[in-house]
Gaussian input, Z-matrix of N, CA and C with variables (Angstrom, degrees):
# hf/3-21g

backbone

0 1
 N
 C     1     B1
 C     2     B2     1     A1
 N     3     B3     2     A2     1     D1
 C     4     B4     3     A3     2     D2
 C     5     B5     4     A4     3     D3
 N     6     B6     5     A5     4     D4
 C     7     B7     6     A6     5     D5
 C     8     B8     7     A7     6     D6
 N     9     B9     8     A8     7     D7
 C    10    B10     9     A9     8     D8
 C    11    B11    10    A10     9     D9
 N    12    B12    11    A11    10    D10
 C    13    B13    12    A12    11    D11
 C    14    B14    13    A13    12    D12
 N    15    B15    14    A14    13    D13
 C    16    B16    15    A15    14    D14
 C    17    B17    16    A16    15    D15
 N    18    B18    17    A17    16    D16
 C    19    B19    18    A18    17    D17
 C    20    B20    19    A19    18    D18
 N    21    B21    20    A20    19    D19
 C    22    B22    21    A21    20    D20
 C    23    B23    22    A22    21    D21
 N    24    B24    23    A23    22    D22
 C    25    B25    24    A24    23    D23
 C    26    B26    25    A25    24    D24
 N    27    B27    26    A26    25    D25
 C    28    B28    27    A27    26    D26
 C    29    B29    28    A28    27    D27
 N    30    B30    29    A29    28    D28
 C    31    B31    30    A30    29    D29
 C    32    B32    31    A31    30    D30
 N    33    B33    32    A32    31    D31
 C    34    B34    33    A33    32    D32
 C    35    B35    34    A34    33    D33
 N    36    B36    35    A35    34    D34
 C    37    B37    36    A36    35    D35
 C    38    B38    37    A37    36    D36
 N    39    B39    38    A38    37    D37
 C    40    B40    39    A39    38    D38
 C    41    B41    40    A40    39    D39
 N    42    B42    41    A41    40    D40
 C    43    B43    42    A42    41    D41
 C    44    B44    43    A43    42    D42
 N    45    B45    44    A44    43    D43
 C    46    B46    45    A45    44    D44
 C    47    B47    46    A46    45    D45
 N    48    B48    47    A47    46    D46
 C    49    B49    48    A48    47    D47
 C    50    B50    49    A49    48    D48
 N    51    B51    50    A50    49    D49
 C    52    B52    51    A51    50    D50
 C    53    B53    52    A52    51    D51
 N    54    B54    53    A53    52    D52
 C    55    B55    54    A54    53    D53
 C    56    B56    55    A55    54    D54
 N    57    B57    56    A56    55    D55
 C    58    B58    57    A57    56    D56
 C    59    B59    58    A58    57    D57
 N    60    B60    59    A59    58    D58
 C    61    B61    60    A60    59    D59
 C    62    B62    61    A61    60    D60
 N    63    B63    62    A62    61    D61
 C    64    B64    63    A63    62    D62
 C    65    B65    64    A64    63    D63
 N    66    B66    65    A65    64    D64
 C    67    B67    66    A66    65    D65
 C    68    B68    67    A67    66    D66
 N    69    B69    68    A68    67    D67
 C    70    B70    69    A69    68    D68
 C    71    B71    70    A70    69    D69
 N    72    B72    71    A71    70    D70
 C    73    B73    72    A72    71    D71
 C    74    B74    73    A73    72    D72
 N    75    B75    74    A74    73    D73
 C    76    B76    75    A75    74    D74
 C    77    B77    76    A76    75    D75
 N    78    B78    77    A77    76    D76
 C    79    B79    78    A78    77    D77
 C    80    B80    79    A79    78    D78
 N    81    B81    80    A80    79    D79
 C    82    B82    81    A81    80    D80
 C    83    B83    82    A82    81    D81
 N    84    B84    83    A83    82    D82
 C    85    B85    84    A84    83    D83
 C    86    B86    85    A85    84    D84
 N    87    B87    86    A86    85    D85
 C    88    B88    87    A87    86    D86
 C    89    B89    88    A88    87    D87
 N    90    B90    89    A89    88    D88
 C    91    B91    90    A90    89    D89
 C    92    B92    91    A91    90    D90
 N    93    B93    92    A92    91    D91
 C    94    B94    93    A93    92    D92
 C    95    B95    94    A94    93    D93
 N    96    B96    95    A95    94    D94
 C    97    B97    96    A96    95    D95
 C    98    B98    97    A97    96    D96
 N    99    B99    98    A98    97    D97
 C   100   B100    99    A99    98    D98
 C   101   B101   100   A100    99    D99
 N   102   B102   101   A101   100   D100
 C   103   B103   102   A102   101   D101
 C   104   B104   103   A103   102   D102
 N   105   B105   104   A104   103   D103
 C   106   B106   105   A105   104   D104
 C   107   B107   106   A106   105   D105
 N   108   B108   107   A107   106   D106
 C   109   B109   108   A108   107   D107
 C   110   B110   109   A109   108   D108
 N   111   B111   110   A110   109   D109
 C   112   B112   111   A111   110   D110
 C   113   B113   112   A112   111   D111
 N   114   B114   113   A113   112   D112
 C   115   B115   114   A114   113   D113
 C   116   B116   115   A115   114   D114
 N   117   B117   116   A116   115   D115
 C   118   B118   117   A117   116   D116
 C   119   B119   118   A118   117   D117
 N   120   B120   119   A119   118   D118
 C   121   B121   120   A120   119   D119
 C   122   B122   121   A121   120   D120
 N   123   B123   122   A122   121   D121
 C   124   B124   123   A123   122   D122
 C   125   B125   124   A124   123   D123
 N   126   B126   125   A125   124   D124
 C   127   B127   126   A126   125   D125
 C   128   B128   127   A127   126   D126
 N   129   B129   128   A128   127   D127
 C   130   B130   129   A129   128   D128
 C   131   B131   130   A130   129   D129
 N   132   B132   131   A131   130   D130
 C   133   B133   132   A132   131   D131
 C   134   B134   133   A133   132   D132
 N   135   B135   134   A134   133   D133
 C   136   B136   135   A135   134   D134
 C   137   B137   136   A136   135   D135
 N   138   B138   137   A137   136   D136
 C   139   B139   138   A138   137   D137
 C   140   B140   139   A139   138   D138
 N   141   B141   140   A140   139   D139
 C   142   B142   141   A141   140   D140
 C   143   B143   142   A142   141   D141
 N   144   B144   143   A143   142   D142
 C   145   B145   144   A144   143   D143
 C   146   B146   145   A145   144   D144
 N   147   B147   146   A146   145   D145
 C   148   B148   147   A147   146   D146
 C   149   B149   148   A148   147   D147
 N   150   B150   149   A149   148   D148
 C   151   B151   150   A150   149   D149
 C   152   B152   151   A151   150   D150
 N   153   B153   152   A152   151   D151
 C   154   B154   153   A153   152   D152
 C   155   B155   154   A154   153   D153
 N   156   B156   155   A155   154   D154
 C   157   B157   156   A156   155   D155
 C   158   B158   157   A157   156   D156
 N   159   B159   158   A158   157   D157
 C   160   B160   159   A159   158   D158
 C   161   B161   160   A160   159   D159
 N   162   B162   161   A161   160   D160
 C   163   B163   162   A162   161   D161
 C   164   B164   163   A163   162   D162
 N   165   B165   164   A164   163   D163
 C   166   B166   165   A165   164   D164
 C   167   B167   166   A166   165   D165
 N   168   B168   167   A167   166   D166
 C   169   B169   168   A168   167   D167
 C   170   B170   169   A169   168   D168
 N   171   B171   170   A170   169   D169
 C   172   B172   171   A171   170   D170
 C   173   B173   172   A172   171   D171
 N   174   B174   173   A173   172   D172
 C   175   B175   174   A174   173   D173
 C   176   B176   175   A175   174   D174
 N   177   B177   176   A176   175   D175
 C   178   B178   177   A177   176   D176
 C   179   B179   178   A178   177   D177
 N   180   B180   179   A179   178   D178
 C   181   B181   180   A180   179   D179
 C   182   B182   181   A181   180   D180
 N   183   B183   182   A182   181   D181
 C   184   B184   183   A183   182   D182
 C   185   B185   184   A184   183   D183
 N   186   B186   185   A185   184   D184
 C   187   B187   186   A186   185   D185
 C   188   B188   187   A187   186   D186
 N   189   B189   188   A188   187   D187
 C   190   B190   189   A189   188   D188
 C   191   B191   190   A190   189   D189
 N   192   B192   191   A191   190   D190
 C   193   B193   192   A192   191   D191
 C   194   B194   193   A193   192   D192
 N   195   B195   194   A194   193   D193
 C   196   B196   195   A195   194   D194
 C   197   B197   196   A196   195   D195
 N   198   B198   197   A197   196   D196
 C   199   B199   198   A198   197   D197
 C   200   B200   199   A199   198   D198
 N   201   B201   200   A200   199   D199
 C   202   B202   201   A201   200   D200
 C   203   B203   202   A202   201   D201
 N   204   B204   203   A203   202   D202
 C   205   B205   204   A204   203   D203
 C   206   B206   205   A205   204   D204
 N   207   B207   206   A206   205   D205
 C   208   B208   207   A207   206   D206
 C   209   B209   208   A208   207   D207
 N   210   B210   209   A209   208   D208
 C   211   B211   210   A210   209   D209
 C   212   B212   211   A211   210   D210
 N   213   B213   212   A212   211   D211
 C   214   B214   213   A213   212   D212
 C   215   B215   214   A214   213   D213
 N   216   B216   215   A215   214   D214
 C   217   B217   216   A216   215   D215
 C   218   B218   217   A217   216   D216
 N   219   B219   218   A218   217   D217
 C   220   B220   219   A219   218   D218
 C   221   B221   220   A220   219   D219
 N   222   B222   221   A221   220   D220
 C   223   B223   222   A222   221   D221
 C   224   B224   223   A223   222   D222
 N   225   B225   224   A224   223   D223
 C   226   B226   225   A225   224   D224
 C   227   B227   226   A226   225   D225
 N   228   B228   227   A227   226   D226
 C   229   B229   228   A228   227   D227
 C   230   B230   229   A229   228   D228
 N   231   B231   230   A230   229   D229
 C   232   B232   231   A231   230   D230
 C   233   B233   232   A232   231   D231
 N   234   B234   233   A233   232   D232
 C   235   B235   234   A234   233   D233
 C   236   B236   235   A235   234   D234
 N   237   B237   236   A236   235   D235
 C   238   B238   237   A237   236   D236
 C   239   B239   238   A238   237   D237
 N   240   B240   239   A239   238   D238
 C   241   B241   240   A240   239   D239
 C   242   B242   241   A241   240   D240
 N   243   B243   242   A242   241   D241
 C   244   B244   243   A243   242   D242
 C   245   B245   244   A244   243   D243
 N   246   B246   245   A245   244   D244
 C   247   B247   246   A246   245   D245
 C   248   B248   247   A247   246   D246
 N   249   B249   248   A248   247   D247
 C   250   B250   249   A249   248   D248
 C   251   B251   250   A250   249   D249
 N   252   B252   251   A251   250   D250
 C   253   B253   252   A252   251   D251
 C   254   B254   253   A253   252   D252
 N   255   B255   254   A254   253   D253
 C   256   B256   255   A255   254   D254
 C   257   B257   256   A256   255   D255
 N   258   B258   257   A257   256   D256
 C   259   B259   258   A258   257   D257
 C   260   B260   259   A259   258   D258
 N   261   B261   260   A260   259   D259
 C   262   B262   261   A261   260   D260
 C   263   B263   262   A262   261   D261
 N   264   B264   263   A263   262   D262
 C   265   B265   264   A264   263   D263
 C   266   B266   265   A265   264   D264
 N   267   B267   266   A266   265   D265
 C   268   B268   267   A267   266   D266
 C   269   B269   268   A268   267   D267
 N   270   B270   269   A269   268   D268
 C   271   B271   270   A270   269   D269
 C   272   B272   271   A271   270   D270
 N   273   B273   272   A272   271   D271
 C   274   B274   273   A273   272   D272
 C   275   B275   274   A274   273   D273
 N   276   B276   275   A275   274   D274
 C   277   B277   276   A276   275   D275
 C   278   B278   277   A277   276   D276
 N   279   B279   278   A278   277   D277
 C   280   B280   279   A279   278   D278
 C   281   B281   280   A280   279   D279
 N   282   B282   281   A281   280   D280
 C   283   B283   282   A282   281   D281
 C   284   B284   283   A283   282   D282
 N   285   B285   284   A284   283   D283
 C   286   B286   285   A285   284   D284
 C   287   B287   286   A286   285   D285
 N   288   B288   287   A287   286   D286
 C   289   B289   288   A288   287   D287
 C   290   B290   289   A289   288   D288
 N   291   B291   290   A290   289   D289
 C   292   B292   291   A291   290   D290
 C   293   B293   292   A292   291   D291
 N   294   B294   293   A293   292   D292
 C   295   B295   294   A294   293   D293
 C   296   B296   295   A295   294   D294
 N   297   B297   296   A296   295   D295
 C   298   B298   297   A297   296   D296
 C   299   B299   298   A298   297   D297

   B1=1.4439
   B2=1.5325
   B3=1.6310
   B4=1.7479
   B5=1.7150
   B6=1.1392
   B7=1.6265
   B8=1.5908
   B9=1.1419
   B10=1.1968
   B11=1.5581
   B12=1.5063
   B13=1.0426
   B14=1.8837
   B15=1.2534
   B16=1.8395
   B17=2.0609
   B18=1.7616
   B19=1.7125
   B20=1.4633
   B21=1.3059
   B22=1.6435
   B23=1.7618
   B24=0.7612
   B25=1.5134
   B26=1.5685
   B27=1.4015
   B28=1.1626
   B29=1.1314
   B30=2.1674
   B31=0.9192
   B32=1.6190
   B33=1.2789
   B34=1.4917
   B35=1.1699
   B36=1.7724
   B37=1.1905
   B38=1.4924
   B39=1.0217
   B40=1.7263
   B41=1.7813
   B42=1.5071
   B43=1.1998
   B44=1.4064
   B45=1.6684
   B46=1.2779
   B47=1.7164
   B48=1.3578
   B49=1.3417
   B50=1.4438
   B51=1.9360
   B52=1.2327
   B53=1.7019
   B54=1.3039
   B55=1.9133
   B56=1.2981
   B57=1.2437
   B58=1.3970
   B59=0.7350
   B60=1.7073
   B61=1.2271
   B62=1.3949
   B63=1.4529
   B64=1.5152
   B65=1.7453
   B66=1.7206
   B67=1.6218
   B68=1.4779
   B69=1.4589
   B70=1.2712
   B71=1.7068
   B72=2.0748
   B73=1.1919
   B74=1.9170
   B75=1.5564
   B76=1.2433
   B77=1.8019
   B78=1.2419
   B79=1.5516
   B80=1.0833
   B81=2.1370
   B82=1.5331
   B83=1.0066
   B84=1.6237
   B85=1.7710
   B86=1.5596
   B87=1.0150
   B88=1.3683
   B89=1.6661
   B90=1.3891
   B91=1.3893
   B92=1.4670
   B93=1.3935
   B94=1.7913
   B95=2.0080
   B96=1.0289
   B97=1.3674
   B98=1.5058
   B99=1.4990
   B100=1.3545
   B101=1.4903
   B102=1.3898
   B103=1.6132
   B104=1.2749
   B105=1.7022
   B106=1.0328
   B107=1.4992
   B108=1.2072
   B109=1.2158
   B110=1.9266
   B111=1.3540
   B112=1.4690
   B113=1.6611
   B114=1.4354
   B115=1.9930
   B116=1.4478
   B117=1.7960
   B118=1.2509
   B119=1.2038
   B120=1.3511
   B121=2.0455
   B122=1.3494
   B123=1.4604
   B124=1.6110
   B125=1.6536
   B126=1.4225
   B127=1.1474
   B128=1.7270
   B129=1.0866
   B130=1.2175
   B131=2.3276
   B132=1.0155
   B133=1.7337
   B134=1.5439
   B135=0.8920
   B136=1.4599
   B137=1.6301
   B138=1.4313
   B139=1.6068
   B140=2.0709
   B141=1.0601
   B142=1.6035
   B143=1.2222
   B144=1.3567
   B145=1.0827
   B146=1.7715
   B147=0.7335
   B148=1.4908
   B149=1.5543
   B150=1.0219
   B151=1.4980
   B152=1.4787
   B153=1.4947
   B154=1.5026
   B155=1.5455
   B156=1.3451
   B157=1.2679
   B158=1.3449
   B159=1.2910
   B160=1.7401
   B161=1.3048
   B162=1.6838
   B163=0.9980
   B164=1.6855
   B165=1.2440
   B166=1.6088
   B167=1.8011
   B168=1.0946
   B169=1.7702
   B170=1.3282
   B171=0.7217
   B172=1.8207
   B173=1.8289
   B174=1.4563
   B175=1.4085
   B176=1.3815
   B177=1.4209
   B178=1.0935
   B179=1.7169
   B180=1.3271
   B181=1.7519
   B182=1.7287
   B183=1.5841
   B184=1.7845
   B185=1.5079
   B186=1.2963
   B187=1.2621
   B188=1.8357
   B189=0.9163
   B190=1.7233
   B191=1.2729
   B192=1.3247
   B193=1.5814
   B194=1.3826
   B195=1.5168
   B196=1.7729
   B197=0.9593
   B198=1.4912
   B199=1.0540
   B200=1.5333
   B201=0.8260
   B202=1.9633
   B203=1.8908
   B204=1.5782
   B205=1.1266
   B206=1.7140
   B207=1.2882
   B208=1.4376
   B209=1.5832
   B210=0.8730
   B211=1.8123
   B212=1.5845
   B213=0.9917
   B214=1.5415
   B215=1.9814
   B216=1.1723
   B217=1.2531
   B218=1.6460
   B219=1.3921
   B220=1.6447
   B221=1.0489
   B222=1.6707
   B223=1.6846
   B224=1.4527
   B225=1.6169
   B226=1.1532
   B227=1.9444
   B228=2.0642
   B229=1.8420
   B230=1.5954
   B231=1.3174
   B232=1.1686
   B233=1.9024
   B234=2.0185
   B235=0.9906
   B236=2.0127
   B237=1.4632
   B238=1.3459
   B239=1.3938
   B240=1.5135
   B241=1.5643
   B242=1.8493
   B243=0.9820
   B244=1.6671
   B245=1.3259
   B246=1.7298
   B247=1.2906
   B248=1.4768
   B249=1.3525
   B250=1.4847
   B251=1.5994
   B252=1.5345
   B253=1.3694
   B254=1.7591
   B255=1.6204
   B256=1.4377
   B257=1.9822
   B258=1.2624
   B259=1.3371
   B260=2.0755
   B261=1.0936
   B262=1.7190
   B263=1.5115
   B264=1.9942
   B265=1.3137
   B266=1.6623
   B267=1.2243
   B268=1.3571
   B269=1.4695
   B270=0.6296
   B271=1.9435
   B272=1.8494
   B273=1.4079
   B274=1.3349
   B275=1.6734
   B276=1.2258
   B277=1.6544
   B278=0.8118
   B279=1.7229
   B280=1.2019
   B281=1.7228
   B282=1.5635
   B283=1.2305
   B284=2.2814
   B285=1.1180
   B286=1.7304
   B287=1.2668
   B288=2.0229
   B289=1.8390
   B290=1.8934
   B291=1.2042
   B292=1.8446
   B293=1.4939
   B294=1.3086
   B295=1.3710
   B296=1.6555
   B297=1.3439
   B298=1.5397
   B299=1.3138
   A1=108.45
   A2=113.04
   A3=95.37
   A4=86.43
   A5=98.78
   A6=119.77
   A7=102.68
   A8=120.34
   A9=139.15
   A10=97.66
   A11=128.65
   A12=112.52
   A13=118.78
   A14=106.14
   A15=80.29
   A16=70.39
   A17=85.05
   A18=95.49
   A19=100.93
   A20=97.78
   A21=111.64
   A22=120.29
   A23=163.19
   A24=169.38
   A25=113.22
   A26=126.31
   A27=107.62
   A28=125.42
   A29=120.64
   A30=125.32
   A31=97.96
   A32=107.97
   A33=119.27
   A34=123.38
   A35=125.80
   A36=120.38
   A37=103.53
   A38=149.82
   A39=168.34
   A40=88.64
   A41=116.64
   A42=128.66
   A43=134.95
   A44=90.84
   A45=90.72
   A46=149.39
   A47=110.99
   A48=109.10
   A49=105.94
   A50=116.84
   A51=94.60
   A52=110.96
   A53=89.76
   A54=101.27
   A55=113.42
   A56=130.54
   A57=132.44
   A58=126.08
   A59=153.61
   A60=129.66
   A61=104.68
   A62=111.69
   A63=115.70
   A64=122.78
   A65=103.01
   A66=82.36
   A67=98.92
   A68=134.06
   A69=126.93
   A70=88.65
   A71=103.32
   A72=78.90
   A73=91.05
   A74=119.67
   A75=107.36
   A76=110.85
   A77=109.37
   A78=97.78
   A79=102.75
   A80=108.60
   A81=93.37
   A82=92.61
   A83=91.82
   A84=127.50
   A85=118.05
   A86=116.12
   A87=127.62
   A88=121.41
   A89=123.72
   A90=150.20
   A91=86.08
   A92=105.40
   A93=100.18
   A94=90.82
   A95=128.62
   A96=126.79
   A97=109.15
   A98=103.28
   A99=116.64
   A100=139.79
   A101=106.49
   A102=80.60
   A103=110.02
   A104=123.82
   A105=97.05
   A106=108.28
   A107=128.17
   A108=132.60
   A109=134.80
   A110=84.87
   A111=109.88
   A112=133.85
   A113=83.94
   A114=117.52
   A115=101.44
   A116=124.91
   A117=131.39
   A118=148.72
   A119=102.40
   A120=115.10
   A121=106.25
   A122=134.63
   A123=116.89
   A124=89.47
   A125=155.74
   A126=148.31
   A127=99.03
   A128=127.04
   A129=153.44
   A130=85.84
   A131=103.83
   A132=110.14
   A133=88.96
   A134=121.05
   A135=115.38
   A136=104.47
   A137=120.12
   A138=115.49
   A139=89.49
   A140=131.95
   A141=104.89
   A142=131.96
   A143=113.24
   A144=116.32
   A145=117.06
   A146=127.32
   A147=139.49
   A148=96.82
   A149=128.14
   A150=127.38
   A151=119.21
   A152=128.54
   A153=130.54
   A154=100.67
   A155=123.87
   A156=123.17
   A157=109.41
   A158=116.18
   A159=141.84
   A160=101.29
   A161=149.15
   A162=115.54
   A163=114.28
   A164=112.63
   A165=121.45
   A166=109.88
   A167=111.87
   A168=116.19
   A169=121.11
   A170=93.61
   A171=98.04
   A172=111.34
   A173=113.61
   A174=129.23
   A175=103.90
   A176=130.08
   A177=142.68
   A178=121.90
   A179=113.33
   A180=102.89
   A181=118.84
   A182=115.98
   A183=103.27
   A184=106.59
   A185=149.38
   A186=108.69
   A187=89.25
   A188=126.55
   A189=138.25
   A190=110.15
   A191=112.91
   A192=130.94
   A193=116.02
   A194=110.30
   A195=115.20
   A196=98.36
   A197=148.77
   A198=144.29
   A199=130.35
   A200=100.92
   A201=110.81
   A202=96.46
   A203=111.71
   A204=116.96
   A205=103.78
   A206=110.16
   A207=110.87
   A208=103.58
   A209=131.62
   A210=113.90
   A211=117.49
   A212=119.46
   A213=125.97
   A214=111.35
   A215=95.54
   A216=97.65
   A217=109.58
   A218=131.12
   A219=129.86
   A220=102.24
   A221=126.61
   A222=101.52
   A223=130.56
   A224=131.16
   A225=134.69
   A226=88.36
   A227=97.58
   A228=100.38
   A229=118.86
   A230=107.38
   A231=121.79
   A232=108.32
   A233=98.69
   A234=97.94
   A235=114.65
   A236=107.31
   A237=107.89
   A238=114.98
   A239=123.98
   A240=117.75
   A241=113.47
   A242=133.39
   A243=130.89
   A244=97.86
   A245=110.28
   A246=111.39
   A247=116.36
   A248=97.68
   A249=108.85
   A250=114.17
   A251=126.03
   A252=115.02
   A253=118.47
   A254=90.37
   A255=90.89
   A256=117.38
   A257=109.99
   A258=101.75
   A259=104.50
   A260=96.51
   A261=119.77
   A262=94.18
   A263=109.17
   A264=85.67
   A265=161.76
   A266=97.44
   A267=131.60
   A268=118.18
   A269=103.26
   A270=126.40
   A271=102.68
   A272=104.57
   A273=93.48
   A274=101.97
   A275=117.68
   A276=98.47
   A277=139.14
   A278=116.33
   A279=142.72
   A280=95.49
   A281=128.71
   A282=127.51
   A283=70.13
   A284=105.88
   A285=105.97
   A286=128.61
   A287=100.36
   A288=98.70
   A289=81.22
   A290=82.83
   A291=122.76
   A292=100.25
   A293=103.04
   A294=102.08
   A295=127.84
   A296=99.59
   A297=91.42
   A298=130.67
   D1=129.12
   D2=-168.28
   D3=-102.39
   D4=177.07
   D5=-166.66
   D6=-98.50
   D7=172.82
   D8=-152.98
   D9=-102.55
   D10=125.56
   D11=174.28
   D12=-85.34
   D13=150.70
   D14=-148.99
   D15=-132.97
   D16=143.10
   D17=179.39
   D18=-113.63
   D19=144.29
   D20=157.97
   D21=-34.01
   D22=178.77
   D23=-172.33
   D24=-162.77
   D25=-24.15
   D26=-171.98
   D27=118.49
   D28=-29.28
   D29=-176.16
   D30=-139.78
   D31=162.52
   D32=-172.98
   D33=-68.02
   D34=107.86
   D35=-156.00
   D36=-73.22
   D37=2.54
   D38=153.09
   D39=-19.17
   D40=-59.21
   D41=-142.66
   D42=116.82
   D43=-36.23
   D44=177.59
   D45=-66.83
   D46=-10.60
   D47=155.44
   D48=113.70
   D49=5.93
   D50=174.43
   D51=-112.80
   D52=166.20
   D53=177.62
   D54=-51.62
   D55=149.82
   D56=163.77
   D57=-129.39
   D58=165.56
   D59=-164.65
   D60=-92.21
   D61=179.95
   D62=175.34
   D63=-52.33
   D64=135.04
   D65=179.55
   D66=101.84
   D67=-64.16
   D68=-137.79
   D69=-109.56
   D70=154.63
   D71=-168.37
   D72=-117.26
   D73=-2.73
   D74=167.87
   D75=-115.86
   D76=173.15
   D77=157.80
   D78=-84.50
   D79=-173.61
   D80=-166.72
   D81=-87.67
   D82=178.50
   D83=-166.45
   D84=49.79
   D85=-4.92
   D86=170.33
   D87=-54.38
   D88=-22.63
   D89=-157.58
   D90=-91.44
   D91=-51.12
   D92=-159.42
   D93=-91.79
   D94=3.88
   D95=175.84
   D96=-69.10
   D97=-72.81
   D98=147.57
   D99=-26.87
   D100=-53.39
   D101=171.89
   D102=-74.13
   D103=-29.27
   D104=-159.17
   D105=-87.43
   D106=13.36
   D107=145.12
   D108=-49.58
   D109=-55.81
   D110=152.47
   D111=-28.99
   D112=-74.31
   D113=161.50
   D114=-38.64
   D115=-69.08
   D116=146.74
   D117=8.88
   D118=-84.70
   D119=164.46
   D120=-83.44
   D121=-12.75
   D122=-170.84
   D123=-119.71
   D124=-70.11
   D125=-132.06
   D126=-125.72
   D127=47.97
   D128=135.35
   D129=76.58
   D130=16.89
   D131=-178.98
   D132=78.96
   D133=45.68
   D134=170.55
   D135=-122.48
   D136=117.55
   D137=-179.01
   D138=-80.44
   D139=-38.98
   D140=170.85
   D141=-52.67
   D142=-37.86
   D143=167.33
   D144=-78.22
   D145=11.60
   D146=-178.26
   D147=-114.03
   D148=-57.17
   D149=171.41
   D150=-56.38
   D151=-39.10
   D152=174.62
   D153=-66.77
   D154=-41.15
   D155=-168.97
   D156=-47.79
   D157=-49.70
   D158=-178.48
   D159=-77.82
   D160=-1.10
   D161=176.71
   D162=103.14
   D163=-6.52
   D164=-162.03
   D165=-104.90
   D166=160.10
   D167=169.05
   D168=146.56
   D169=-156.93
   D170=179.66
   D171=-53.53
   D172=-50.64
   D173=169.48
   D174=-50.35
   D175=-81.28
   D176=-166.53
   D177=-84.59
   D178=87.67
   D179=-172.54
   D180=-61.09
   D181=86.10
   D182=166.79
   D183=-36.45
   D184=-27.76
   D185=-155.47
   D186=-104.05
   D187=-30.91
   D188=135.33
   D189=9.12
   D190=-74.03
   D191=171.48
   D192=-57.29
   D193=-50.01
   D194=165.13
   D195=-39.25
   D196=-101.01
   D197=-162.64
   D198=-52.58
   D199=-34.65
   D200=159.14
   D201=-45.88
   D202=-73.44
   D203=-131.87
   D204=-109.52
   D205=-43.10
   D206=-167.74
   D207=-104.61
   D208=37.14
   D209=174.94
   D210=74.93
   D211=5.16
   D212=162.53
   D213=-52.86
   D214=172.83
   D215=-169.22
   D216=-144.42
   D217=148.99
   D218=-173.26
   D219=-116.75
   D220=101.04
   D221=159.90
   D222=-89.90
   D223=176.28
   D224=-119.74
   D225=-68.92
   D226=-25.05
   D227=-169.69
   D228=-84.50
   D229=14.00
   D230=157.89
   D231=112.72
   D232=-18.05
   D233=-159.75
   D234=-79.11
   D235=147.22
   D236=-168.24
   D237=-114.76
   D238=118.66
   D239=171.11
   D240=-150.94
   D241=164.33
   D242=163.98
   D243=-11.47
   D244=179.89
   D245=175.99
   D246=-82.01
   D247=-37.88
   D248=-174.56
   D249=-69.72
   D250=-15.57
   D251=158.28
   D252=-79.21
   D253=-40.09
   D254=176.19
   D255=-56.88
   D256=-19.14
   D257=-171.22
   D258=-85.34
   D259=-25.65
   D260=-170.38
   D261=-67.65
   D262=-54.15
   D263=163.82
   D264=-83.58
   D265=-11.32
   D266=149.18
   D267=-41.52
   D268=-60.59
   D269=170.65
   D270=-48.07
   D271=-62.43
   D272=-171.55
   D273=-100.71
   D274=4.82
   D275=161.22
   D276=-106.36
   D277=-10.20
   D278=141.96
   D279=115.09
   D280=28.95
   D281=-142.66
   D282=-102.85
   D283=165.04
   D284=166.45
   D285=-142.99
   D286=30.93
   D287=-160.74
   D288=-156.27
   D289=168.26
   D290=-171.67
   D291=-112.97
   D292=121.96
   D293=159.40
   D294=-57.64
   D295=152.78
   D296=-179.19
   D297=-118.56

């Protein structure tokens, strides 16, 4: 099932009511307001319980799947994020390899 392609509008999909620039669809930190709003009314503000819901935990690694599935990345210290964190951390840990 493909997803909906969904456009920016102009204002912060948060709810809250402010402008944003072109392109973007929250102000900052607004993204993490929201979910964790989200987390909130559906999984009682509990990210475990938000993670079992999906299938995730100790058994099942979500960030596991990042890298399986969405473009995540492993470096050599085990640690896993996008590229652009993985490179930030690399950078400041001085680590210079991808897991394999």
């Amino acid at each position: 099932m493909s997803k909906p392609r969904l456009l920016p509008t102009g204002n912060c999909w948060c709810g809250c009511g402010k402008e944003v620039g072109l392109g973007k669809f929250f102000a900052q930190g607004h993204d993490k307001t929201a979910e964790s709003a989200l987390i909130a009314l559906n999984y009682e503000g509990s990210v475990p319980h938000f993670l079992h819901a999906h299938g995730y935990g100790p058994q099942h690694s979500v960030t596991g799947d990042a890298v399986d599935k969405a473009g995540w990345q492993e470096c050599v210290c085990g640690y896993r994020g996008a590229p652009d964190s993985i490179r930030r951390h690399q950078k400041k840990s001085g680590h210079s390899g991808l897991a394999e």
